[in-house]
SEVEX-682709 format. One record per residue (C-alpha): y, z, x; residue in three letters; residue number from 1. Coordinates in nm, 3 decimals. Example, Ala and Ser with C-alpha at 12.3 -4.5 7.8 and 13.67 -1.06 7.14 Angstrom:
+---------+---------+---------+------+-----+
:      c2 :      c3 :      c1 : type : seq :
+---------+---------+---------+------+-----+
:  -0.450 :   0.780 :   1.230 :  ALA :   1 :
:  -0.106 :   0.714 :   1.367 :  SER :   2 :
+---------+---------+---------+------+-----+
//
This chain:
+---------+---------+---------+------+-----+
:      c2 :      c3 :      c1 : type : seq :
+---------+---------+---------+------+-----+
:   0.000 :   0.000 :   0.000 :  UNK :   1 :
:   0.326 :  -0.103 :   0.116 :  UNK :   2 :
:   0.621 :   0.177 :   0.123 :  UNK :   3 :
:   0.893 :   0.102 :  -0.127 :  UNK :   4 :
:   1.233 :   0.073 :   0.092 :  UNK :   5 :
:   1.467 :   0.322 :  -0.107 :  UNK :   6 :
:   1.722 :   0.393 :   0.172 :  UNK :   7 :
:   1.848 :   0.231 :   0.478 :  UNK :   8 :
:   1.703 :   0.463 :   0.640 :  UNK :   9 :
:   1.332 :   0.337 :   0.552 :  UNK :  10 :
:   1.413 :  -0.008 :   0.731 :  UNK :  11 :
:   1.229 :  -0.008 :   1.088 :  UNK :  12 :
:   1.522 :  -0.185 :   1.212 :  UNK :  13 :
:   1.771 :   0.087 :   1.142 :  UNK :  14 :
:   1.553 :   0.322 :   1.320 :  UNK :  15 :
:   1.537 :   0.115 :   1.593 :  UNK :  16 :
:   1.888 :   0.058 :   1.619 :  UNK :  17 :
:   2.022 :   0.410 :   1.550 :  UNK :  18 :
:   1.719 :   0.464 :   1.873 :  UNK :  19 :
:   1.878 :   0.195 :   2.065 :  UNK :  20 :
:   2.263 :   0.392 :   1.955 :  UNK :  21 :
:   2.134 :   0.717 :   2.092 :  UNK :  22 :
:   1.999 :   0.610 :   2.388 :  UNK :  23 :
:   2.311 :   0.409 :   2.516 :  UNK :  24 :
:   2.513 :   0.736 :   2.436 :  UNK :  25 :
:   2.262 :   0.928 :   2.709 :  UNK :  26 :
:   2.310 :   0.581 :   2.940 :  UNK :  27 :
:   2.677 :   0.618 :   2.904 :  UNK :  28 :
:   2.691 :   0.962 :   3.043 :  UNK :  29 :
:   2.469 :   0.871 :   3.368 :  UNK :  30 :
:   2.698 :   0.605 :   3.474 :  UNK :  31 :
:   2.937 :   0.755 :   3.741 :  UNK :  32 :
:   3.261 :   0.874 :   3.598 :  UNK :  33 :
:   3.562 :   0.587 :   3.661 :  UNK :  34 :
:   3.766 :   0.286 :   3.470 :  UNK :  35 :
:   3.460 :   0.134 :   3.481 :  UNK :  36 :
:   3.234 :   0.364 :   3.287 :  UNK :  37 :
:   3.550 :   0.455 :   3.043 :  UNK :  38 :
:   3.599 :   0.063 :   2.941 :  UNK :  39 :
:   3.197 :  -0.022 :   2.971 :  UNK :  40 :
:   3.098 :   0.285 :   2.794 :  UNK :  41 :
:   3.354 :   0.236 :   2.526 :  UNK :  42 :
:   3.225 :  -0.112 :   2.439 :  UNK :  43 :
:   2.899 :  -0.034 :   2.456 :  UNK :  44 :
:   2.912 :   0.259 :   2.233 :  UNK :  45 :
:   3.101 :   0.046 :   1.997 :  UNK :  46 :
:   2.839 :  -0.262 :   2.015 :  UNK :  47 :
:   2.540 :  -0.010 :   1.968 :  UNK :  48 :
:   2.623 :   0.216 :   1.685 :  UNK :  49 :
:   2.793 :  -0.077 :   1.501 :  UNK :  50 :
:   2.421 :  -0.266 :   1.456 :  UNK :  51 :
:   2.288 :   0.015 :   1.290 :  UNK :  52 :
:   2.625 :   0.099 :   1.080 :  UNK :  53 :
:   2.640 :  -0.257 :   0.965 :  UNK :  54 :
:   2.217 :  -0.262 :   0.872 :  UNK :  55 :
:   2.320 :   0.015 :   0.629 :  UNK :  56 :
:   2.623 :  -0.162 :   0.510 :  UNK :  57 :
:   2.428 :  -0.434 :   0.453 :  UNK :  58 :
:   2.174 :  -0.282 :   0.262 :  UNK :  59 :
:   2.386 :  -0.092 :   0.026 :  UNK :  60 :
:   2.614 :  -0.426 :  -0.035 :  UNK :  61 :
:   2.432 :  -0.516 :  -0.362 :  UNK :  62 :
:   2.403 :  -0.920 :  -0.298 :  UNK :  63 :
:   2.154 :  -1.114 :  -0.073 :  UNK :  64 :
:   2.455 :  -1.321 :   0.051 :  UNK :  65 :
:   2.655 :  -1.052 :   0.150 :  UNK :  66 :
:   2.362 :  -0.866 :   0.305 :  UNK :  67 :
:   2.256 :  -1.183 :   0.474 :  UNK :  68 :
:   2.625 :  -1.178 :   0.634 :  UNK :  69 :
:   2.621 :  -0.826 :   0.735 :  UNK :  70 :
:   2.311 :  -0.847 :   0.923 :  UNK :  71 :
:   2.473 :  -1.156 :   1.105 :  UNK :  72 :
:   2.734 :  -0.918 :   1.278 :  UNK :  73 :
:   2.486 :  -0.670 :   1.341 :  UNK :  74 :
:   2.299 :  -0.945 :   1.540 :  UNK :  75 :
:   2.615 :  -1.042 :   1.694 :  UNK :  76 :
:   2.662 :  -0.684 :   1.797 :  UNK :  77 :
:   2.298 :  -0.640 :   1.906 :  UNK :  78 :
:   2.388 :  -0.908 :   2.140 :  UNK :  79 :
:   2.715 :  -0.775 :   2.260 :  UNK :  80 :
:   2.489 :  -0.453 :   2.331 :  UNK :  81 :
:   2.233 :  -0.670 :   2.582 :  UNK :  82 :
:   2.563 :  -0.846 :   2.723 :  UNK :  83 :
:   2.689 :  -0.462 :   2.827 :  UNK :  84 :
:   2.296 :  -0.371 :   2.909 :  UNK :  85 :
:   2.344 :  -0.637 :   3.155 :  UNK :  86 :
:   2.637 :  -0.543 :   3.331 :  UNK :  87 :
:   2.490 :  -0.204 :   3.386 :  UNK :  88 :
:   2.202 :  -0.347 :   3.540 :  UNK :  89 :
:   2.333 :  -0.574 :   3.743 :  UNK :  90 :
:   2.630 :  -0.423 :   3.850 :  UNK :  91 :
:   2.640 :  -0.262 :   4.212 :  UNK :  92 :
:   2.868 :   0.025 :   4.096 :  UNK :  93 :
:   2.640 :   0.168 :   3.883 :  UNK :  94 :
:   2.267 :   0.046 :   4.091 :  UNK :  95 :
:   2.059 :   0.335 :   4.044 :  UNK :  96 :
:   1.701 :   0.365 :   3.972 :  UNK :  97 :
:   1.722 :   0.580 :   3.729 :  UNK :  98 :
:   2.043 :   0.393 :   3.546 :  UNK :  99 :
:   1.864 :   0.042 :   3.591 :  UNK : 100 :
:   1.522 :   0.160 :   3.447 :  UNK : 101 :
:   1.685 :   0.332 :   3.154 :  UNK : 102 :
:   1.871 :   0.058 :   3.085 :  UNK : 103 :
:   1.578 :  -0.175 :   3.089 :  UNK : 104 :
:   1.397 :   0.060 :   2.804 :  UNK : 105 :
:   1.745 :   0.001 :   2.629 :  UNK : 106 :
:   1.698 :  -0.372 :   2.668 :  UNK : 107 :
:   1.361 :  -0.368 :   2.568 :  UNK : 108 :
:   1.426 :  -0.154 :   2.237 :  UNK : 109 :
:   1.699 :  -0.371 :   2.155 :  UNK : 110 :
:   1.542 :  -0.706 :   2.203 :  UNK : 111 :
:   1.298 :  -0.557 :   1.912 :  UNK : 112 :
:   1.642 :  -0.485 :   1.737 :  UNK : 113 :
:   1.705 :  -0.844 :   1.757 :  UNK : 114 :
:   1.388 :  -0.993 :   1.635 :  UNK : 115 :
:   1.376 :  -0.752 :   1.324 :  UNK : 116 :
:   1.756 :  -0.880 :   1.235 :  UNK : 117 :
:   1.620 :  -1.239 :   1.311 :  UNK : 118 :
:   1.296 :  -1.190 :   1.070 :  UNK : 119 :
:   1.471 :  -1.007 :   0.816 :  UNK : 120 :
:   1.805 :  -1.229 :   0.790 :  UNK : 121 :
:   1.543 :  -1.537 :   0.735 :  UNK : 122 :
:   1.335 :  -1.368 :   0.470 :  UNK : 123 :
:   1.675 :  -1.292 :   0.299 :  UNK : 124 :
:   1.772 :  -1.603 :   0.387 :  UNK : 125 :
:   1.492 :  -1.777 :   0.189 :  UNK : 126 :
:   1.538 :  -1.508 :  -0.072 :  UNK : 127 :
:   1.889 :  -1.703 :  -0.158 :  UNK : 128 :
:   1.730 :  -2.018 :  -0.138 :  UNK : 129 :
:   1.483 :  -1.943 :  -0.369 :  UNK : 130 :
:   1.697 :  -1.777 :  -0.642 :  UNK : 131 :
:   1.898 :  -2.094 :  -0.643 :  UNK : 132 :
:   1.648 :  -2.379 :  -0.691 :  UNK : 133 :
:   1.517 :  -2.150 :  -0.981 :  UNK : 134 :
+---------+---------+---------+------+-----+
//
């Protein structure tokens, strides 16, 4: 039997993303303390906790359009996230083991985040094309 999705918080990709949210805030404070963590950590925060913020948005919007639009920026901002995931890895200032590793169990959680949005905005997607050729 298949669990009836009351909440947001029932989606799998919420819970991923609100994972993905928390664990950038830990990132963030590992980075050494500069301009560079202050502007980087900013965005990133911002990226991260705005996928799962718009997934619940979404889901509470009442139309498959306007849900299917709302997950679009939260893909956008999933992908902003692995832009700034990047930078941290790559970046000498902040080459640490521990920083680079985390952030690669970052990357990896949110590249899940990204296929969910991708699956779910096309079952949505087909949803709305359905409803109309009826």
């Amino acid at each position: 039997m298949v669990d009836k999705i009351r909440d947001y918080k029932d989606l799998k990709v919420w819970q991923k993303a609100l994972e993905v949210a928390c664990d950038v805030l830990e990132l963030v404070d590992m980075l050494p303390a500069g301009p560079a963590r202050d502007i980087i950590g900013k965005q990133i925060i911002g990226s991260s906790t705005s996928v799962c913020a718009n997934i619940a948005e979404g889901h509470s919007s009442g139309s498959s359009r306007e849900y299917h639009r709302i997950l679009k920026i939260a893909f956008r901002e999933a992908k902003e996230t692995d832009n700034w995931l990047q930078v941290i890895k790559v970046s000498r200032k902040f080459a640490r083991p521990k920083i680079v590793d985390f952030a690669k169990k970052i990357e990896d959680k949110n590249t899940e985040v990204l296929k969910m949005l991708s699956s779910l905005r096309t079952s949505i997607k087909n949803q709305i094309m359905t409803k109309n050729r009826n």
